[in-house]
N, C-alpha and C positions, 0 to 999 in steps of 0.2 A: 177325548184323545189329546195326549200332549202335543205339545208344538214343536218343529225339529228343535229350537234354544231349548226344551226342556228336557228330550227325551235322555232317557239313562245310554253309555257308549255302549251297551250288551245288551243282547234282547234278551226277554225276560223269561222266566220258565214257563209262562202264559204263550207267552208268542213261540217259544220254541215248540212246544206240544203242538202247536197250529200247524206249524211250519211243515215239520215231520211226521204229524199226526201221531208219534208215539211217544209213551209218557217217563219209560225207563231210560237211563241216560247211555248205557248201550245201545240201544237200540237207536238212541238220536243221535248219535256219536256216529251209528251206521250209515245213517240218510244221509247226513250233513256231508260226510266223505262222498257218498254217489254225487248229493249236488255239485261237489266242489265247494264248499263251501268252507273256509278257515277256520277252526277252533281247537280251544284246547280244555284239557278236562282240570276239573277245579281237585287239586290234593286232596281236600277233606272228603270231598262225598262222591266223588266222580261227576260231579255235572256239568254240561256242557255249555262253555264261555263264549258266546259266539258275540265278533266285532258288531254291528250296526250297521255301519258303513260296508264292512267286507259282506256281508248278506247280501246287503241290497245291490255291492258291485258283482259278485256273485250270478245271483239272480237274474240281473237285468242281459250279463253276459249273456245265460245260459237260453233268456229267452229272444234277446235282440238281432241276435249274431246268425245267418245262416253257416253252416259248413258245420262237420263234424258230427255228422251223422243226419243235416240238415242240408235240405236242399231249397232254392227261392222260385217258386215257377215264373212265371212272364208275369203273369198279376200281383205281382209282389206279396202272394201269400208264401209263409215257411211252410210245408212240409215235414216233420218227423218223420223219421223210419220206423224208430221207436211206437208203439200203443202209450 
């Protein structure tokens, strides 16, 4: 695994298929929007450019953050409403 100094600013089409679990770039394009997630599609082939950084800021929001569809009990576990 690279080191953050080495890693490339966009994740790669390895990590994006993980990410979304889906391999067509519509279809990642679709995920990436439900996460909230920033990206744009590449002119030549359609594929999906996502930041590095905006992922992980992304992510960490979607999962750190109570509210919005999330609740905090008294034990400080989240709650989803969402499955």
């Amino acid at each position: 695994m690279p080191s953050a100094a080495n890693e490339p600013l966009e994740l790669t089409a390895d990590e994006l298929k993980r990410l979304t679990r889906r391999s067509r770039y519509a279809a990642q394009a679709r995920v990436l929007e439900h996460l909230g997630i920033p990206h744009h599609r590449h002119p030549i082939d359609g594929m999906a450019i996502v930041s590095r950084d905006a992922a992980r800021a992304a992510l960490a929001k979607a999962t750190n953050q109570p509210g919005d569809g999330r609740e905090e009990a008294s034990n400080g576990l989240n709650w989803s409403k969402r499955a």
